[in-house]
C-alpha positions in Angstrom: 147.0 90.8 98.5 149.4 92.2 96.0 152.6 93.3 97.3 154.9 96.0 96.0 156.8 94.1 93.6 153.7 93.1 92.0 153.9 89.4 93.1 150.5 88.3 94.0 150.5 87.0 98.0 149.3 83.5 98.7 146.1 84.0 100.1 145.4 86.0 96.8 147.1 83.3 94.2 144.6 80.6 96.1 141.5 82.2 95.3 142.8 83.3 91.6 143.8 79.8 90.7 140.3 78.7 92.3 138.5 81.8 89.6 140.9 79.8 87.2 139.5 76.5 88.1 136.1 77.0 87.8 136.2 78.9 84.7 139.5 78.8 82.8 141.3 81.7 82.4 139.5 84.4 84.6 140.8 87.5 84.3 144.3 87.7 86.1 144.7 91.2 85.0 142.1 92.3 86.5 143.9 91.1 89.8 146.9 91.8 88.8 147.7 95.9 88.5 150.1 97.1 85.2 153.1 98.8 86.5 154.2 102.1 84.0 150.0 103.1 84.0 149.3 105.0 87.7 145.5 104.3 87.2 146.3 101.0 87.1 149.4 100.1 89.7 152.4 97.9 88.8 152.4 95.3 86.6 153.8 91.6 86.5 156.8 90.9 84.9 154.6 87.3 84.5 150.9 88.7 82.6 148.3 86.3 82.9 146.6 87.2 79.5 143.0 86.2 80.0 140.3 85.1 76.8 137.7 87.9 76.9 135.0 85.3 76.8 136.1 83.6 80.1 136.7 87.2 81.6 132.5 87.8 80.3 131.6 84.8 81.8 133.1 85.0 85.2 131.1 88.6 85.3 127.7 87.0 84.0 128.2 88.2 80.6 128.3 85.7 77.5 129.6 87.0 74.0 127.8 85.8 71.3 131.0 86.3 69.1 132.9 83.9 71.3 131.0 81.2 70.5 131.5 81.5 67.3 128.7 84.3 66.0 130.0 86.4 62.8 127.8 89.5 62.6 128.9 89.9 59.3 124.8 90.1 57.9 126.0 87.1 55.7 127.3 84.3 58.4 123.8 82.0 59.4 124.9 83.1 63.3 121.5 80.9 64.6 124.1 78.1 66.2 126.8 80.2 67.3 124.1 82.3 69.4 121.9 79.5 70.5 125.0 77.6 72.0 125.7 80.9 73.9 122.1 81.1 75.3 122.4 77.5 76.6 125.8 78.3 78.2 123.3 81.2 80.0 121.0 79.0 80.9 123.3 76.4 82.6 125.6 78.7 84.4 122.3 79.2 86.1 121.2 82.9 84.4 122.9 85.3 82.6 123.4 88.2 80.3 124.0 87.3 76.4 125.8 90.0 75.1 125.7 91.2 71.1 127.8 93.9 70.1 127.5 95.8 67.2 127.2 93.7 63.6 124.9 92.5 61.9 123.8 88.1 63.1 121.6 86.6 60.6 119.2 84.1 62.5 116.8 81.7 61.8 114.7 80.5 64.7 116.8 81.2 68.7 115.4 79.5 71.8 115.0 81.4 74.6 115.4 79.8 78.2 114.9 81.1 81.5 116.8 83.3 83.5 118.8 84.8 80.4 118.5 88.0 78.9 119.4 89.4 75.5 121.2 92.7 75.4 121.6 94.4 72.0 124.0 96.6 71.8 124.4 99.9 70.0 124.2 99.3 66.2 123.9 95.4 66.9 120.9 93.8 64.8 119.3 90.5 64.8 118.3 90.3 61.3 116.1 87.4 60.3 117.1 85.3 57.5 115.2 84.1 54.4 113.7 80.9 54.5 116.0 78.5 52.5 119.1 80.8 52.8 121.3 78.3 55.0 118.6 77.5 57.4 114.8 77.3 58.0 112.6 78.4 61.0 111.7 75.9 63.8 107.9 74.1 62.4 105.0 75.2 63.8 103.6 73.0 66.5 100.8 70.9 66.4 97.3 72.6 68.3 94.6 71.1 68.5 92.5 74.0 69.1 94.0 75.9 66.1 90.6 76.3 63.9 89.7 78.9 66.9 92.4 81.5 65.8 94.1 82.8 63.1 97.1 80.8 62.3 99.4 82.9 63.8 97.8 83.1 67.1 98.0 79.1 67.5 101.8 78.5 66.8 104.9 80.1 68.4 107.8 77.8 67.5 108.0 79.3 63.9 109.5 82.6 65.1 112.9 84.3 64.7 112.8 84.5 68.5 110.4 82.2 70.6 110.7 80.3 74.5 107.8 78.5 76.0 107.3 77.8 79.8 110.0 80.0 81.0 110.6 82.6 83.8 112.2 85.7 84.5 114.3 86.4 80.9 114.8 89.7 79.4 115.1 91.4 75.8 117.1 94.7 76.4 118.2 97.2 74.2 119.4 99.6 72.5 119.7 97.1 69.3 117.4 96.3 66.8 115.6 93.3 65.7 114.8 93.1 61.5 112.7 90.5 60.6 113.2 91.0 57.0 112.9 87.0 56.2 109.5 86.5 58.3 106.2 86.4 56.2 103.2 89.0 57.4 100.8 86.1 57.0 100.5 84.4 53.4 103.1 82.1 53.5 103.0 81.1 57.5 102.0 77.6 56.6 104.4 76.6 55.0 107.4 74.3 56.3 110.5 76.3 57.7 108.6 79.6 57.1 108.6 82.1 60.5 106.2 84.5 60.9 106.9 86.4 64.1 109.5 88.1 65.2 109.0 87.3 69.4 106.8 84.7 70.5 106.3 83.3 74.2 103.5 80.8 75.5 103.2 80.6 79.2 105.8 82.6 80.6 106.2 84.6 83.5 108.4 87.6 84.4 109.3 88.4 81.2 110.9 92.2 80.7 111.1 93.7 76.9 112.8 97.1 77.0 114.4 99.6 74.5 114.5 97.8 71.7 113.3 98.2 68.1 111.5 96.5 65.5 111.6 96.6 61.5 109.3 94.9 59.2 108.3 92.4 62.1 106.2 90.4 59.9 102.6 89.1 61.5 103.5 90.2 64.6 106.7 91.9 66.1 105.6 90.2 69.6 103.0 87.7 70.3 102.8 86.8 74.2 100.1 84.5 75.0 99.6 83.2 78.6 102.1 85.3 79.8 102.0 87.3 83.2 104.2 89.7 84.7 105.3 91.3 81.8 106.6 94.5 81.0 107.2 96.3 77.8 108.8 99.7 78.2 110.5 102.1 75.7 110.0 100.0 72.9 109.8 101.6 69.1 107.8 99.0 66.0 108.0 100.1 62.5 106.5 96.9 61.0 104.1 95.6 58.1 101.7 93.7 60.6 100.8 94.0 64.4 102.9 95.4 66.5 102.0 93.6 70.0 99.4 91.1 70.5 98.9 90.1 74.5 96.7 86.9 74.1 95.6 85.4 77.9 98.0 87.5 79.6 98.0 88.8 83.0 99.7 91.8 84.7 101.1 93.4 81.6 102.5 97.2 81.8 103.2 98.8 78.9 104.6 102.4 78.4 106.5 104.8 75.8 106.5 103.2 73.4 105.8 104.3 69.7 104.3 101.7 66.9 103.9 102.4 63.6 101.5 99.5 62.1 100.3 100.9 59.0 98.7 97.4 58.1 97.4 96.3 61.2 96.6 96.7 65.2 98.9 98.4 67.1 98.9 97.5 70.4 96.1 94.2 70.6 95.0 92.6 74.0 93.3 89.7 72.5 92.1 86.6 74.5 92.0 83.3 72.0 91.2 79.8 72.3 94.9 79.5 71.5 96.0 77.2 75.0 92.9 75.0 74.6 90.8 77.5 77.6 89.2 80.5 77.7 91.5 82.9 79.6 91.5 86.7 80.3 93.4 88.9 79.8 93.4 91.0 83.0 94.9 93.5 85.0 96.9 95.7 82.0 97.7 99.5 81.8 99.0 100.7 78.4 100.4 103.9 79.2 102.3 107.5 77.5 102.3 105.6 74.1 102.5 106.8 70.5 100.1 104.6 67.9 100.3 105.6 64.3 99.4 104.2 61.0 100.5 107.0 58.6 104.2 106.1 57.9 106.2 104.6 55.3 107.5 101.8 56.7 111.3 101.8 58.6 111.1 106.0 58.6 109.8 105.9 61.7 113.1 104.5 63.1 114.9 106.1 60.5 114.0 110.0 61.7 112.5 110.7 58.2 109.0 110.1 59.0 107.6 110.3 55.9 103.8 109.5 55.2 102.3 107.6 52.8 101.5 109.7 49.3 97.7 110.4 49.2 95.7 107.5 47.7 98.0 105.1 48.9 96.2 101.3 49.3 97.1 101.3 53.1 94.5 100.6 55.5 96.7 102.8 57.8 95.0 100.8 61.2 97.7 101.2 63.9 95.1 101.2 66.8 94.6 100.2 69.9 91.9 97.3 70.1 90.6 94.4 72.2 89.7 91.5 69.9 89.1 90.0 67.6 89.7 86.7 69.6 87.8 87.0 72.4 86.7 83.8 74.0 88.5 84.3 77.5 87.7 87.9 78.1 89.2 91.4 79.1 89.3 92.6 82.3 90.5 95.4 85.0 92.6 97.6 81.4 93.5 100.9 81.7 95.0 103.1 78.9 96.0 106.3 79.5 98.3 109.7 78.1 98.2 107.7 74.4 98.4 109.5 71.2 96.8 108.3 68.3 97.5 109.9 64.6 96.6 108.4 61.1 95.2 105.0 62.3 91.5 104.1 63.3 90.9 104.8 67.3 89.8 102.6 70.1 87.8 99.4 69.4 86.6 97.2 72.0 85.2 93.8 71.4 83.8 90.8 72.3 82.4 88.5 69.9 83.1 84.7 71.2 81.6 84.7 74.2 84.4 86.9 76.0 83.5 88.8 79.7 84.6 92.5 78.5 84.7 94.4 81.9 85.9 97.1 84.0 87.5 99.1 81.0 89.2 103.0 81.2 90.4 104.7 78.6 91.4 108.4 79.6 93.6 111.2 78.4 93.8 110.5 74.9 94.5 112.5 71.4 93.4 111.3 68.1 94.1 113.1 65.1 93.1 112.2 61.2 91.2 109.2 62.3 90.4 106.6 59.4 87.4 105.5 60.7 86.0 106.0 64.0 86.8 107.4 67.3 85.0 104.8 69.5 83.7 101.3 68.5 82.5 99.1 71.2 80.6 95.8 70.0 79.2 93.1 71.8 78.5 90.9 69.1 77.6 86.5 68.5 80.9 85.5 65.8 81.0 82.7 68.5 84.2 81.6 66.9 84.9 78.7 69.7 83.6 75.4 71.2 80.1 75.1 70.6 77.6 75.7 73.6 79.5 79.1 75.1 77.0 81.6 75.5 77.1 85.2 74.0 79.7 87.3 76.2 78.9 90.6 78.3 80.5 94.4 77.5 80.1 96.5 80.8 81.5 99.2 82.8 83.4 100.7 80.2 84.6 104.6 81.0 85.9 107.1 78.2 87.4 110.2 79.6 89.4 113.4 78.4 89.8 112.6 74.8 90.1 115.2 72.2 89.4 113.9 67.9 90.1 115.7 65.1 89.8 114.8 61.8 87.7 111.8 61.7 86.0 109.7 59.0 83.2 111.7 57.4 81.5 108.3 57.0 81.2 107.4 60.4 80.0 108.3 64.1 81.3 106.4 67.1 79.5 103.2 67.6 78.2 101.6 71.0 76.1 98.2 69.7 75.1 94.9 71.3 72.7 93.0 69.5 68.9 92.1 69.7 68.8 90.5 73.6 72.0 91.2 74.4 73.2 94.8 75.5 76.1 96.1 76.5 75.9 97.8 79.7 76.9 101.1 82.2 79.0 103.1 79.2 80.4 106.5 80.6 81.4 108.9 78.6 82.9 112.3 79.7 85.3 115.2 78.8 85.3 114.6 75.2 86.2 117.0 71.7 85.5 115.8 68.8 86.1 117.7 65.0 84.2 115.7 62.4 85.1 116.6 59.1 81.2 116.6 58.2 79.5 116.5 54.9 76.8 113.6 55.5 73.6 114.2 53.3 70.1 113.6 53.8 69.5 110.5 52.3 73.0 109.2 54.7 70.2 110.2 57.4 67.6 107.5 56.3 70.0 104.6 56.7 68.9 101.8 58.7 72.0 99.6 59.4 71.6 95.8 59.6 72.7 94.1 62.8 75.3 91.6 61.5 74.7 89.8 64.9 77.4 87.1 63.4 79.7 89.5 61.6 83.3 89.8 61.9 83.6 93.0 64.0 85.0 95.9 62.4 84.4 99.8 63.1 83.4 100.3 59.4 81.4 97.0 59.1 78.0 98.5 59.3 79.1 101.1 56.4 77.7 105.0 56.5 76.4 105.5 59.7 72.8 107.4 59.5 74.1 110.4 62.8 77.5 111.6 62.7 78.5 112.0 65.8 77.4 108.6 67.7 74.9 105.4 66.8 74.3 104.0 70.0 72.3 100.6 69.6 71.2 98.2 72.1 72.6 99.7 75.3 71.4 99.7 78.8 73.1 102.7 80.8 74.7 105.5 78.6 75.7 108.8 80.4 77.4 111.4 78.4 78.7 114.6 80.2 80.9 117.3 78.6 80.6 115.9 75.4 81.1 118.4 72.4 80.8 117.3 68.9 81.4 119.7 65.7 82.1 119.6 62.1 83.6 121.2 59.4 81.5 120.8 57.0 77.5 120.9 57.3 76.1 117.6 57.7 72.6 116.7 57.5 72.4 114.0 60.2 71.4 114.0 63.4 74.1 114.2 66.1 73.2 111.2 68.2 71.0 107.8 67.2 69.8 106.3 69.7 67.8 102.6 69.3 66.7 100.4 71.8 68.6 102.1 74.8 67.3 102.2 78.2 68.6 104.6 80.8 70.2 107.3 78.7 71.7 110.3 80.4 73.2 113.3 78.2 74.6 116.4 80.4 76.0 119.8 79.1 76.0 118.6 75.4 77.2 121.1 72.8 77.2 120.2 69.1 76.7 121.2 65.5 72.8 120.3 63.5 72.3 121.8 60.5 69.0 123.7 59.6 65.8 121.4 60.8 68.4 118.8 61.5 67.6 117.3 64.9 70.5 116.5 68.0 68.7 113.1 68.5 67.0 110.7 66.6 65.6 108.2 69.2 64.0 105.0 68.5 62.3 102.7 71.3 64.3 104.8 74.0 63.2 104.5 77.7 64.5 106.7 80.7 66.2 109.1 78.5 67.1 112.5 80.4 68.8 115.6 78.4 70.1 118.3 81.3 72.0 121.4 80.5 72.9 121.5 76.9 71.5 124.9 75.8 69.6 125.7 73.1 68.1 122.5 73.9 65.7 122.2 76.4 66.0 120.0 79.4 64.1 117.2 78.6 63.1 114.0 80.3 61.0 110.9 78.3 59.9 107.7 80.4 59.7 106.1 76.9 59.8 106.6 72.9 59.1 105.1 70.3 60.0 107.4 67.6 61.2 110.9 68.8 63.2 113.6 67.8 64.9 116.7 69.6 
């Protein structure tokens, strides 16, 4: 105890020179009140003036800037901070702390049981290759010719850990990677390419962070479960997140602005040398745009690209392209999308795509299309695997405006192969319209072995939705409009069996039919006035 005079009693000075033992100087003060300050008691005529990193370190906090880190923006900081994570790791877990500055970084090792908290104005910038440093190499895969380059290394990152558990990247900090490549340099020796990477983790926590100019990918996480991304803003020049063979993922509010590329990407590669799922993910009250200039985003300005700009402006969510292991048991829900392409779901190597809901969802000035789901045979894998499945998929409560006048929504397996029990219900959508005659007559190719893209089949011959070697379509409280006249038919329908379309609505031009069907069995039309109710056991060429 402390007594009056401020002398510490023995019981007291026992277990402070124990603290002291096990960790240098812990902090006495702390034990010791000041005398003169009533908040704080009396004081010692004898202070025991602790370091602040031993005081940090007692309390399972470890200051980067004690081990050395500058955070001037122009110290290489990569060894000071790297030394701190290890001290983490073998005190048994612990918080790395990085208040405010600037530390430039080539590649840091994660390990677990540590997590990374970025303070208020603190930035991990990533350095240029060359500048004092280079990134870890890329490690060998065997397995790398299934995958885009990217997807098969995770070494060559400005943050990356591999077979760890429970370890955290916290916030309110940002991470720059203004030194990493987007992709045409990523082979090269001591070039990075991402800015977080993790192979075969679990428990991992990513939380209130923010991302600038991430390069290929802000985070690829491949074979990692239990993880949770929450609160998280991207302003990048690639993909925002890429969740490759994960499992238990649960994202929400976060915002990504991916002008380039995918926003948020379940993908499912050949990346670990097995096919493995991706399973059991909600995506949840998230922002996905692709119509800002890069950084204003984080910067409040949010200004969009001028008109004509060469941006693809993609920033969608999609499952693919890699898809050997499959998708299963996803759920995204209360998303907005705005300038970017909409959903896409694929599998085209042999990927189980299953048990899908997408609900609640705004898209405004879409690029492309509102829907695209393709079961297609890329087959981009070990030889042998057998074209994959894409069934029970529900769209629900989604209102579209301002899409592609080029395009419907596509649903489209390929000859032999359909994809199956596709619901689709409580649906808006504002087409801007304008498709001619002749864009009627179109008869698209099936690019069975195509890379799969929403605009790879070019002008779409309905403008509303080409639905193409399905088995189980119902459509209920779908309403489809434009702004323009177009001269297509609403809904093409081609080799499709069991088609159900309840309380339909939607614009047609003069003589213009709803539904252009084409070897159609089981189709039944209920409840969309003027149309009649209408049921056909089969067709082989039929309009309504």
């Amino acid at each position: 105890m402390i007594h009056g005079n401020g002398t510490v009693g023995a019981g007291r000075r026992d277990a402070l020179q124990k603290l002291m033992g096990l960790g240098g100087l812990v902090a006495a003060e702390l034990l010791i009140p000041h005398r003169g300050n009533p908040a704080l008691g009396a004081m010692s005529s004898q202070r025991v003036v602790p370091r602040r990193s031993s005081l940090e370190a007692f309390a399972g906090v470890y200051n980067v800037r004690e081990f050395g880190a500058r955070g001037d923006g122009q110290t290489v900081d990569t060894p000071a901070i790297n030394k701190a994570i290890e001290a983490a790791a073998a005190a048994g877990g612990a918080t790395v702390r990085f208040p405010a500055g600037t530390y430039l970084c080539f590649s840091l090792h994660l390990k677990s049981k540590v997590s990374l908290y970025l303070e208020q104005g603190a930035t991990i910038l990533a350095a240029e290759t060359g500048a004092g440093g280079n990134y870890d190499a890329a490690e060998p895969n065997p397995w790398d010719m299934y995958q885009d380059y990217g997807h098969s290394h995770w070494h060559n990152a400005l943050m990356w850990g591999e077979g760890l558990s429970d370890l955290a990247i916290l916030g309110p900090g940002l991470i720059w990677g203004k030194g990493l490549t987007r992709g045409p340099r990523e082979q090269e020796s001591g070039v990075g390419d991402k800015s977080i990477s993790l192979k075969n983790c679990h428990n991992v926590l990513i939380r209130d962070v923010s991302f600038l100019h991430a390069g290929h990918f802000a985070i690829l996480a491949t074979g990692v479960d239990n993880f949770t991304v929450d609160n998280v803003r991207i302003d990048t020049n690639r993909d925002g997140i890429d969740f490759d063979c994960c499992r238990n993922v649960r994202v929400s509010n976060c915002t990504v602005n991916s002008p380039w590329d995918d926003g948020l990407c379940p993908k499912s590669s050949y990346a670990l040398g097995y096919a493995r799922a991706t399973e059991n993910l909600t995506i949840t009250n998230c922002y996905l745009t692709g119509t800002y200039q890069e950084g204003t985003v984080l910067d409040g300005t949010w200004k969009p690209f001028p008109p004509g700009a060469a941006v693809p402006r993609n920033g969608r969510f999609k499952c693919g392209t890699e898809s050997n292991g499959g998708f299963k048991n996803i759920t995204v829900s209360n998303c907005v999308m705005e300038g970017c392409r909409g959903v896409a779901l694929e599998s085209v190597d042999g990927a189980l795509l299953e048990d899908i809901a997408l609900s609640n969802l705004t898209m405004r000035n879409l690029v492309d299309m509102p829907v695209f789901l393709r079961l297609g045979s890329r087959m981009r894998g070990p030889a042998g695997i057998p074209v994959g499945k894409l069934r029970r998929v529900q769209i629900s409560d989604v209102v579209v405006s301002n899409t592609d006048p080029r395009y419907a929504s596509i649903i489209s397996g390929i000859p032999g192969h359909e994809i199956e029990d596709v619901k689709l219900n409580n649906i808006t959508i504002l087409h801007q319209g304008g498709g001619t005659r002749q864009d009627a007559t179109i008869q698209l190719a099936e690019k069975e072995n195509g890379y799969p893209e929403p605009n790879m089949f070019g002008v779409t011959p309905s403008y509303g939705f080409y639905v193409r070697h399905v088995k189980g379509l119902e459509m209920t409280n779908v309403e489809v409009r434009y702004e323009k006249e177009d001269w297509r038919p609403v809904f093409s329908l081609h080799d499709v069996q069991g088609a159900d379309f309840i309380h339909i609505k939607a614009d047609d031009a003069p003589e213009v039919p709803v539904f252009a069907l084409n070897q159609v069995s089981d189709f039944n039309l209920d409840l969309s006035r003027p149309l009649p109710d209408t049921h056909l056991e089969s067709a082989g060429k039929k309009e309504i």
